[in-house]
N, C-alpha and C positions, 0 to 999 in steps of 0.2 A: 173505090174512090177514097176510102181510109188511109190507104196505103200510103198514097202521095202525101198526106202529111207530115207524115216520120220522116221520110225523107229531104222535106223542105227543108222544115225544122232544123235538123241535122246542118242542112248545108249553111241556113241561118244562123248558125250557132259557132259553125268555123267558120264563115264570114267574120263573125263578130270577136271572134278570138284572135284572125290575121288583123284586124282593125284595130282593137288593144296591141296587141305586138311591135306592129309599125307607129303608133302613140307612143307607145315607149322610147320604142330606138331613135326619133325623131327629137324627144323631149332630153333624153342624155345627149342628144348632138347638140342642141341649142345649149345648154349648160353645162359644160365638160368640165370637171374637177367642181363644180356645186355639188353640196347634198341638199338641194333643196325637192327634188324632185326623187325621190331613194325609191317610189313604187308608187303604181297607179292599184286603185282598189277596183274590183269588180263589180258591174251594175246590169240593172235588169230592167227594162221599161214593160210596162204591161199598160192596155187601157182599156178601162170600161166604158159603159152607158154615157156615164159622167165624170169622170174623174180620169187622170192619167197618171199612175204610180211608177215611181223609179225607186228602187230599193240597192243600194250599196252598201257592201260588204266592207268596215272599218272596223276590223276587230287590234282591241289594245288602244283604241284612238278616243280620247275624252273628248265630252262636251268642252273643256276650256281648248281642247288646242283642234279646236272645228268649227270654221267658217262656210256659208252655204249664201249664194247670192245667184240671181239671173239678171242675163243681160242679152234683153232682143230674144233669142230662142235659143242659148244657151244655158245650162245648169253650170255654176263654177263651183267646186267644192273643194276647197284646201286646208290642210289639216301638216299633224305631224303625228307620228305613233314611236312615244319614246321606247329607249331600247330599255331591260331590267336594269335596276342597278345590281351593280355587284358589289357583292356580301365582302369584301375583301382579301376572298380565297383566289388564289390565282389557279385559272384552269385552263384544261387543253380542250377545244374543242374539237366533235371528233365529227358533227354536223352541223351546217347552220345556212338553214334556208328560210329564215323567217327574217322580213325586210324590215328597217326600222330608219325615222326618217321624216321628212317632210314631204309630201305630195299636194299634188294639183289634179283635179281628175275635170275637163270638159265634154259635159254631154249636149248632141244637138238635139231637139226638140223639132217634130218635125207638125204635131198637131196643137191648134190654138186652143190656149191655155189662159187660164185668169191668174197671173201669179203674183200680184196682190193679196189675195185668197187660199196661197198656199198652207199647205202645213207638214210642218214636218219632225219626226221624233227619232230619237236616236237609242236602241235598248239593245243588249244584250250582243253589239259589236254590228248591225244594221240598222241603217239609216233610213227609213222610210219616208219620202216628200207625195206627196198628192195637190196632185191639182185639179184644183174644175177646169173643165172644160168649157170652151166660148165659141162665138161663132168669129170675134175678131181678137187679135192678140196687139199689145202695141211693147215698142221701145224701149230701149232705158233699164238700165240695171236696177232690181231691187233687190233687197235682203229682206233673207226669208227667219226668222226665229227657229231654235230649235229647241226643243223640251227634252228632259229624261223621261222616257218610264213610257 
């Protein structure tokens, strides 16, 4: 009975990898020649007892240039993650796969939630939001605060 876990899982996980993929290419065909959209960051829903936690991967991304709001059963979180500056040395690069830019990331929310109640922190390039759980959910975009630390 174990077994079939791993497996799910698995298949749960490239699910959700073709699902970001196809968000991507969709979000570059709606804005062609924008940088407003340069990369979507990765996220992870888990829920307990009480609570239903989404954790996003925003590494380089400040608390000033990160907005976090819902709206109806959506998570919206749009930020920008500036590229280094350079030192004035002109150089060749000989790699560069690390995205820099403005992003938009929507998440749907599939279980009711108090997000009112939210909270959420942002440390060491992961964005943690938590919500309680409810039995009814309503409407209407709110913003959620975000703290350091």
């Amino acid at each position: 009975m174990f077994r079939a876990v791993g497996p799910m899982l698995e298949i749960a996980r490239i699910q959700s990898e073709i699902n970001r993929l196809f968000d991507n290419l969709l979000e570059l065909e709606e804005a062609p020649g924008e940088g407003s959209r340069a990369w979507i960051p990765n996220a992870d829903i888990s829920e307990g007892p009480e609570h239903l936690a989404v954790q996003v991967e925003l590494p380089g991304v400040t608390l000033a240039e990160l907005t976090l709001s819902v709206d109806g059963g959506n998570i919206i979180i749009r930020g920008a993650k500036k590229a280094p500056l350079a030192d004035g040395v002109v150089r060749r690069t000989h790699l560069g796969e690390r995205a820099f830019g403005g992003f938009e990331r929507i998440i749907s929310l599939t279980a009711p939630i108090n997000t009112h109640k939210a909270a959420a922190t942002l440390r060491d390039g992961l964005l943690i939001i938590l919500f309680p759980k409810v039995d009814n959910r309503r409407g209407g975009e709110v913003r959620i605060p975000v703290t350091e630390g």
